[in-house]
PDB file of N, CA, C and O in Angstrom:
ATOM      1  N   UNK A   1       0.820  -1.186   0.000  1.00  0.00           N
ATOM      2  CA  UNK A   1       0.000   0.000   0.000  1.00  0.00           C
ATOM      3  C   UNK A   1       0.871   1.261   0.000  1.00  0.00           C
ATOM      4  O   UNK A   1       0.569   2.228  -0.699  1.00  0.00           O
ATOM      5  N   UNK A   2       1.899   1.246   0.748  1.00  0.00           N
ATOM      6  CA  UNK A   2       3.094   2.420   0.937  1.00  0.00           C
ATOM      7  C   UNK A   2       3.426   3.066  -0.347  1.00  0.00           C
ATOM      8  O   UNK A   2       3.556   4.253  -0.648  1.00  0.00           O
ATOM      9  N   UNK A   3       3.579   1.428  -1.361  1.00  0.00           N
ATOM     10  CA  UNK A   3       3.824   1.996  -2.774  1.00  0.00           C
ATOM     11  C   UNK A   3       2.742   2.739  -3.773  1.00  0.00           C
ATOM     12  O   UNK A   3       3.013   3.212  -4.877  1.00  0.00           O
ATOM     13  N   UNK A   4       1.643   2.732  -3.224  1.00  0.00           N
ATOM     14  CA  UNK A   4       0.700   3.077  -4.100  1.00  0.00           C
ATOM     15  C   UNK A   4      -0.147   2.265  -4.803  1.00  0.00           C
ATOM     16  O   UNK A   4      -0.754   2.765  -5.750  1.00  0.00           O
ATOM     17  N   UNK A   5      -0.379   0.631  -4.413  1.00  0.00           N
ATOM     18  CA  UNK A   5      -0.600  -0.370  -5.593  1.00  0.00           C
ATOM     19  C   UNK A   5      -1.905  -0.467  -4.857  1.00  0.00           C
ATOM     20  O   UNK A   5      -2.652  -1.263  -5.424  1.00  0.00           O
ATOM     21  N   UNK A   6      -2.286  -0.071  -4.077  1.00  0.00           N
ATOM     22  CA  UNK A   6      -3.750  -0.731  -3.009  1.00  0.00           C
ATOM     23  C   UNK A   6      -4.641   0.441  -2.793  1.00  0.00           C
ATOM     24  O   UNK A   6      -4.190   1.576  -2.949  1.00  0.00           O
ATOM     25  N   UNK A   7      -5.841   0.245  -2.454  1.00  0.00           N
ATOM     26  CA  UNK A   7      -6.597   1.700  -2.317  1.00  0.00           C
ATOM     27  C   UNK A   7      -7.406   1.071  -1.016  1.00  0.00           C
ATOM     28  O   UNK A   7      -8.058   0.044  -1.204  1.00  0.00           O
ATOM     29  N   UNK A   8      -7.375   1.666   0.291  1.00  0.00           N
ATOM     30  CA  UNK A   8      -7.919   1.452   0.899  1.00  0.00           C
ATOM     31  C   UNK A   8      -9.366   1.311   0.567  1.00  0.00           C
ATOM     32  O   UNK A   8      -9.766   2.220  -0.161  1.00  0.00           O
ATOM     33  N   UNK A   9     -10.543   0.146   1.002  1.00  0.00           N
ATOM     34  CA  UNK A   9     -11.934   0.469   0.965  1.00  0.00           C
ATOM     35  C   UNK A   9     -12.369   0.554   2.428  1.00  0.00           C
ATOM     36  O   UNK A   9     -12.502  -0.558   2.938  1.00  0.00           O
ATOM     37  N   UNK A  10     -12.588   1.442   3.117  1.00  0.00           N
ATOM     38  CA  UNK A  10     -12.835   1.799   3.991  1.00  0.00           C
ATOM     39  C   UNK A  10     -14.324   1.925   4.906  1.00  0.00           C
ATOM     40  O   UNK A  10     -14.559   2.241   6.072  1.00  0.00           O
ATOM     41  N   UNK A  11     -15.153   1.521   3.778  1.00  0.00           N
ATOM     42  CA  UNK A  11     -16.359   0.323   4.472  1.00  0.00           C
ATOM     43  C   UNK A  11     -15.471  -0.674   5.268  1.00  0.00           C
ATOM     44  O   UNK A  11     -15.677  -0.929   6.455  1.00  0.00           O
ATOM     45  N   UNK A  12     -14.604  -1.147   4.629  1.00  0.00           N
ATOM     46  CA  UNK A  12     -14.584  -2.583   5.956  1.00  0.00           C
ATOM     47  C   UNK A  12     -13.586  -2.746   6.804  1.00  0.00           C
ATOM     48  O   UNK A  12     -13.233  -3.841   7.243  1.00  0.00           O
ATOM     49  N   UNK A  13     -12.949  -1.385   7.151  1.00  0.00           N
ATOM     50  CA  UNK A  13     -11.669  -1.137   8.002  1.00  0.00           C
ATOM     51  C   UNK A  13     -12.268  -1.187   9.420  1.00  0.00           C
ATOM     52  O   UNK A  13     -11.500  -1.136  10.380  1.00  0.00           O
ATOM     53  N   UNK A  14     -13.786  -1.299   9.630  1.00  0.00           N
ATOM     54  CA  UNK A  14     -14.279  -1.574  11.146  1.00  0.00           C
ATOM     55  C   UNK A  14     -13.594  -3.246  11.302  1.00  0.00           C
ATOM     56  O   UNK A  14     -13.393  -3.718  12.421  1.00  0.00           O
ATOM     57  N   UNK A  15     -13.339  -3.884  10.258  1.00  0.00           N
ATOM     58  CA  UNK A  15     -13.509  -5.672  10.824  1.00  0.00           C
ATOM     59  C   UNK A  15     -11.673  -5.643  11.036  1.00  0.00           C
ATOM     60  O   UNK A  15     -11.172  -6.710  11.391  1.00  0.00           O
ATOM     61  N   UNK A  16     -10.617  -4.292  10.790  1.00  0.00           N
ATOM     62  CA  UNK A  16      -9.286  -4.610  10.441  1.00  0.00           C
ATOM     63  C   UNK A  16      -9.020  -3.819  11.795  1.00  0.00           C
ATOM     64  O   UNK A  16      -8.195  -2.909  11.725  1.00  0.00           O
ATOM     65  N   UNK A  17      -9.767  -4.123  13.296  1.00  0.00           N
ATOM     66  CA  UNK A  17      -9.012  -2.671  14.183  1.00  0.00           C
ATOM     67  C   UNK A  17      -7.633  -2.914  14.396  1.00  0.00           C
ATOM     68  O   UNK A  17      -6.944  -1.935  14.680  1.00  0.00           O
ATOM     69  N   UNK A  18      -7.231  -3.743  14.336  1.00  0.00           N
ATOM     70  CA  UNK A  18      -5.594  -3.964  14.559  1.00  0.00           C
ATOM     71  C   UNK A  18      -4.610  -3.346  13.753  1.00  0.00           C
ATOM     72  O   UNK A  18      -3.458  -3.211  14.164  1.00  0.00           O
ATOM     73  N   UNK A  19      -5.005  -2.927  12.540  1.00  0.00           N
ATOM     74  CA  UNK A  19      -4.437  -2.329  11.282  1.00  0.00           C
ATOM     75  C   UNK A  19      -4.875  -1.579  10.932  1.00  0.00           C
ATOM     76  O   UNK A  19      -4.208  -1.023  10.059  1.00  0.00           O
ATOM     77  N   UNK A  20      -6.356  -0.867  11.260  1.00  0.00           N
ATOM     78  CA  UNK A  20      -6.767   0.371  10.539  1.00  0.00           C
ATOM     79  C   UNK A  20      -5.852   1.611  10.284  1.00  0.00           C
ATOM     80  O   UNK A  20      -5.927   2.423   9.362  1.00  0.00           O
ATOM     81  N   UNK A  21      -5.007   1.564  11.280  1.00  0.00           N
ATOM     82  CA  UNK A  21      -4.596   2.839  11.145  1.00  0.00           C
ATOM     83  C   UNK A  21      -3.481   2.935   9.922  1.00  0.00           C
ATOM     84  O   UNK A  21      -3.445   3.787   9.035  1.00  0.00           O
ATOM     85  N   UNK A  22      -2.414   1.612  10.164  1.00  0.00           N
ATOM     86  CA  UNK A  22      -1.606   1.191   9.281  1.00  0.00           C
ATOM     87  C   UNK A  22      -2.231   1.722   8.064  1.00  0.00           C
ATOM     88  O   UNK A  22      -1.762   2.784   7.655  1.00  0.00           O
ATOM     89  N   UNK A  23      -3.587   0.981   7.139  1.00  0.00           N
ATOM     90  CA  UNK A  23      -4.001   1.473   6.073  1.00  0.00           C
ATOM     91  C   UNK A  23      -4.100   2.622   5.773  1.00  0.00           C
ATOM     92  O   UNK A  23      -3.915   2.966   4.606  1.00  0.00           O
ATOM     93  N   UNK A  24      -4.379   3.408   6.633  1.00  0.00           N
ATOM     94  CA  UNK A  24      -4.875   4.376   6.372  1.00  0.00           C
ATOM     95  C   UNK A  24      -3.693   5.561   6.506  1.00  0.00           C
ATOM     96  O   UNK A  24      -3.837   6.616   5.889  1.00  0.00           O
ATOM     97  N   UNK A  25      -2.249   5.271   7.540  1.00  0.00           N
ATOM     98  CA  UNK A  25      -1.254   5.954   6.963  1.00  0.00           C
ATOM     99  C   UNK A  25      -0.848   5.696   5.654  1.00  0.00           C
ATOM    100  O   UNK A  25      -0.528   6.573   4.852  1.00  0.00           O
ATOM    101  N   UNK A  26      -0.857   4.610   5.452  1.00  0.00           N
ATOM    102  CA  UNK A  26      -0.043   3.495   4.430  1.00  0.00           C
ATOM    103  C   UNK A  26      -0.526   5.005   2.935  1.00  0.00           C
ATOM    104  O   UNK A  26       0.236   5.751   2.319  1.00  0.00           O
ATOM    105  N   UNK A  27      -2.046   4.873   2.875  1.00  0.00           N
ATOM    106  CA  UNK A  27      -2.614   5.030   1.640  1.00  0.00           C
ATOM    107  C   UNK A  27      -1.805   6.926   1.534  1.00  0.00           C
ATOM    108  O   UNK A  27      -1.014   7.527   0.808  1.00  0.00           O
ATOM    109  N   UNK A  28      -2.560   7.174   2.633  1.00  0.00           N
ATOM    110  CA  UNK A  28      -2.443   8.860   2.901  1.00  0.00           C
ATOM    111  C   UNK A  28      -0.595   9.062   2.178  1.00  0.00           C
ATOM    112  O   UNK A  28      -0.366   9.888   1.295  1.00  0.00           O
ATOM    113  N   UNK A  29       0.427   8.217   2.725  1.00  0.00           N
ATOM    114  CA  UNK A  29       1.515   8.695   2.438  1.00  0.00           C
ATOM    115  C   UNK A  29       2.011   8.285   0.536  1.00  0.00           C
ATOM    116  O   UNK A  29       2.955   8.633  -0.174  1.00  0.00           O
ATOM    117  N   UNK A  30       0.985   7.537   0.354  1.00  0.00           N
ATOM    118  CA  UNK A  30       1.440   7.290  -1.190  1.00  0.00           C
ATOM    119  C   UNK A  30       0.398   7.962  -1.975  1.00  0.00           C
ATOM    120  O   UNK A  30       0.214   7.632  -3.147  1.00  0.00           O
ATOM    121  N   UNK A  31      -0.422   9.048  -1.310  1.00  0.00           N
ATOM    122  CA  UNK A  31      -1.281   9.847  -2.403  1.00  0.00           C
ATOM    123  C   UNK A  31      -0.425  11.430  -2.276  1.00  0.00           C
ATOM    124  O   UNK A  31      -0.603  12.426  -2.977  1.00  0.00           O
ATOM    125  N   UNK A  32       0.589  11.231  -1.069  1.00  0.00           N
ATOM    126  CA  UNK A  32       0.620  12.333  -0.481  1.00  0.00           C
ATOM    127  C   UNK A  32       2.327  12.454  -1.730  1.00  0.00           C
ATOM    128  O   UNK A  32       2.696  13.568  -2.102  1.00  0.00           O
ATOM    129  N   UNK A  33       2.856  11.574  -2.030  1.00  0.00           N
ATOM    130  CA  UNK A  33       4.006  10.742  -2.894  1.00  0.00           C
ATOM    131  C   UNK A  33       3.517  10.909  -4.251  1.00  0.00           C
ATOM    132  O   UNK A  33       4.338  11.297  -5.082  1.00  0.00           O
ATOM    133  N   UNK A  34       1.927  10.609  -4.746  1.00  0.00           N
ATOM    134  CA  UNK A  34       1.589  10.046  -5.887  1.00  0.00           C
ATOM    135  C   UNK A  34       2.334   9.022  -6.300  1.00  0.00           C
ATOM    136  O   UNK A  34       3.051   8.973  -7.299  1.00  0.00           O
ATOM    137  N   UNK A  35       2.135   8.193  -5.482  1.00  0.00           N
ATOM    138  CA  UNK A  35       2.713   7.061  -5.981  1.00  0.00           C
ATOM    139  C   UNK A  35       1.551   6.086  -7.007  1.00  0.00           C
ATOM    140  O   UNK A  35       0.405   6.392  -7.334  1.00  0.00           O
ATOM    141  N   UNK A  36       2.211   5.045  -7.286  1.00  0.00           N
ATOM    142  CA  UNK A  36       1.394   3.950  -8.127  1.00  0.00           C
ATOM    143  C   UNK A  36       0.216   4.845  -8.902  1.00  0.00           C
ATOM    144  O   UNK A  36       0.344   5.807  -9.660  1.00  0.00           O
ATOM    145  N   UNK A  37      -1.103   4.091  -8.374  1.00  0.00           N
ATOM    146  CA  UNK A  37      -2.763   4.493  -8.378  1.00  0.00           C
ATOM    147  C   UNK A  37      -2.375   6.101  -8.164  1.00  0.00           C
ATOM    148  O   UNK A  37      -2.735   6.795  -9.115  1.00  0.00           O
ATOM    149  N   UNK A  38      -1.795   6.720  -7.231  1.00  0.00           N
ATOM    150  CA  UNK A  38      -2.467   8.037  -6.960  1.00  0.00           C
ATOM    151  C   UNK A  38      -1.672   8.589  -7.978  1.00  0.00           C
ATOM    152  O   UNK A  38      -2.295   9.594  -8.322  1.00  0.00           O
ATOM    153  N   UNK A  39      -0.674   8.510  -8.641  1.00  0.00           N
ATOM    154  CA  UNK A  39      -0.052   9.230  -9.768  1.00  0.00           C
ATOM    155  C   UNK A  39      -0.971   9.945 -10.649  1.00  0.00           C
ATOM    156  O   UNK A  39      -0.693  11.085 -11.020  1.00  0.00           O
ATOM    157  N   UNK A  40      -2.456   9.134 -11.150  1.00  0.00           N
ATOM    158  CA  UNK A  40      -2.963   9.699 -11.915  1.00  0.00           C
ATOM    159  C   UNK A  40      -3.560  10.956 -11.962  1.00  0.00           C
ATOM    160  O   UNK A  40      -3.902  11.171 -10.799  1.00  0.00           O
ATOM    161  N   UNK A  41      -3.894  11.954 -12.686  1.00  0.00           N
ATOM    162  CA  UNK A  41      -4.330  13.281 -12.462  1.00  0.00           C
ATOM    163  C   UNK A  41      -6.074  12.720 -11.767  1.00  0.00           C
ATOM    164  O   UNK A  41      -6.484  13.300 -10.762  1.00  0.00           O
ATOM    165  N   UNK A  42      -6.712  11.899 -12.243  1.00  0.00           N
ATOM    166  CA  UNK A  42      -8.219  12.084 -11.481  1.00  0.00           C
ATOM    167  C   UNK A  42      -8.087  10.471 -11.653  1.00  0.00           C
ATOM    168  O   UNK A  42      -8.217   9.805 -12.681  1.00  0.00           O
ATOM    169  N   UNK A  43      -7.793  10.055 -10.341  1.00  0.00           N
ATOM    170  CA  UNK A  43      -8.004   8.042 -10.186  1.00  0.00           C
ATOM    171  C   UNK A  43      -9.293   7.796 -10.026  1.00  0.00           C
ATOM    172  O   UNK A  43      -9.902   8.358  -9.116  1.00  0.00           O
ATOM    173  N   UNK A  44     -10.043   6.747 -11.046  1.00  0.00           N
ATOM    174  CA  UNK A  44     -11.283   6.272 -10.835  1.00  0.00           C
ATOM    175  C   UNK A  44     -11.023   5.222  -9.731  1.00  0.00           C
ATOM    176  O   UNK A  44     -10.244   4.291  -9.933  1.00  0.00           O
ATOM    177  N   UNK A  45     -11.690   5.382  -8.545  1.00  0.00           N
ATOM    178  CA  UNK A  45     -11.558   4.624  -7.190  1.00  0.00           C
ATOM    179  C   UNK A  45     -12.133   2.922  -7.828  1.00  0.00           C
ATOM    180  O   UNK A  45     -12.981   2.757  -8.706  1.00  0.00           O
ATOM    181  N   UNK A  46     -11.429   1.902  -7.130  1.00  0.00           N
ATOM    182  CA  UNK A  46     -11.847   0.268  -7.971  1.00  0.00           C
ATOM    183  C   UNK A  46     -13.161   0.393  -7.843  1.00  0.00           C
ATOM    184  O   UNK A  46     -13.663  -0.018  -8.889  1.00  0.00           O
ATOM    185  N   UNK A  47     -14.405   0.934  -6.709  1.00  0.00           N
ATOM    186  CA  UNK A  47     -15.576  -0.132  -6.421  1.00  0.00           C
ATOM    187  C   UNK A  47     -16.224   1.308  -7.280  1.00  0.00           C
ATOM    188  O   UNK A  47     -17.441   1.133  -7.213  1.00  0.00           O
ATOM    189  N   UNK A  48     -16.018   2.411  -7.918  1.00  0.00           N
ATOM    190  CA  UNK A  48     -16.463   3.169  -8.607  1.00  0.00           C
ATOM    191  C   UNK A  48     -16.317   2.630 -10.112  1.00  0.00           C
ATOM    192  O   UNK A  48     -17.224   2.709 -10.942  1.00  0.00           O
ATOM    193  N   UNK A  49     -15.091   2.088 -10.344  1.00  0.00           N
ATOM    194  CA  UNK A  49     -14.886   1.439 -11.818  1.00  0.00           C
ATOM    195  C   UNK A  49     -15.914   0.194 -12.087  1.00  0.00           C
ATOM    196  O   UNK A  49     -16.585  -0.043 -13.092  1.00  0.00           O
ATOM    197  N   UNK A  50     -15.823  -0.451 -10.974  1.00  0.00           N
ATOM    198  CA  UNK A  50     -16.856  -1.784 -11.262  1.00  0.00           C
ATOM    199  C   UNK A  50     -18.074  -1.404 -10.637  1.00  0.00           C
ATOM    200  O   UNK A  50     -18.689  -2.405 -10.268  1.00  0.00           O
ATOM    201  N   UNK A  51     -18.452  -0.710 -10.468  1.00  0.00           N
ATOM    202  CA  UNK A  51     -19.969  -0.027 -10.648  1.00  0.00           C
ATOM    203  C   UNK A  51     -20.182   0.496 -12.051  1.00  0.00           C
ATOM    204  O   UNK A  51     -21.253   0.101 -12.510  1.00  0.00           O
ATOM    205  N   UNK A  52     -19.505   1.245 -12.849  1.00  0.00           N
ATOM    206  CA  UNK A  52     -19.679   1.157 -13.879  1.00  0.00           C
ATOM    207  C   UNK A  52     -19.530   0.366 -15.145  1.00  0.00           C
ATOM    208  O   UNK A  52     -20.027   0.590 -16.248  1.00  0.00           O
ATOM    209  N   UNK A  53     -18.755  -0.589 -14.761  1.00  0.00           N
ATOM    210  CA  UNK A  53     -18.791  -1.779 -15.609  1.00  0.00           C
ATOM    211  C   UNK A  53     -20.031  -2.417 -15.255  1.00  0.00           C
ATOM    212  O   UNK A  53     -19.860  -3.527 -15.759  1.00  0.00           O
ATOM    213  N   UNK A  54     -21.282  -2.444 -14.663  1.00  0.00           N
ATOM    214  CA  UNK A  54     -22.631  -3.144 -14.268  1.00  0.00           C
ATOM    215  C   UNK A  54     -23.755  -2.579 -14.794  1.00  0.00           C
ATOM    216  O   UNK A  54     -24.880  -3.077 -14.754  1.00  0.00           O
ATOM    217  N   UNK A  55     -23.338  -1.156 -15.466  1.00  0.00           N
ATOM    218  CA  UNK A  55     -24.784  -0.270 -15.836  1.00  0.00           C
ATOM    219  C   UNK A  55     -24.721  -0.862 -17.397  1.00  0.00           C
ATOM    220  O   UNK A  55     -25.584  -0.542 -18.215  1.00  0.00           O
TER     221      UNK A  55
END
C-alpha cells in the first residue's frame, strides 16, 4: 500500500481494528508521494470502476 498499488476500501476497516490505522497511513503517504494508483491526475476509485462496468 506504501507503494501506491492498493486503495484502501474503507467500508470494511471496522472488521481490520488492529491495522486500521496502518491502512490508512499506508494510503495517505502514497497519495501524499503520488505514488502507483495516486499518480494519476483524477483516479477512478476500484468499487467506482466496477460499478460502472454493471450499468
Amino acid at each position: 500500500m506504501k507503494e501506491g498499488q492498493a486503495v484502501v476500501y474503507q467500508r470494511y476497516l471496522d472488521n481490520c481494528a488492529a491495522t486500521k490505522d496502518q491502512y490508512l497511513k499506508a494510503e495517505a503517504e502514497a497519495k501524499r508521494k503520488k505514488l502507483g494508483f495516486w499518480n494519476q491526475s483524477n483516479p477512478t476509485m476500484p468499487w467506482e470502476f466496477r460499478r460502472s462496468r454493471r450499468r
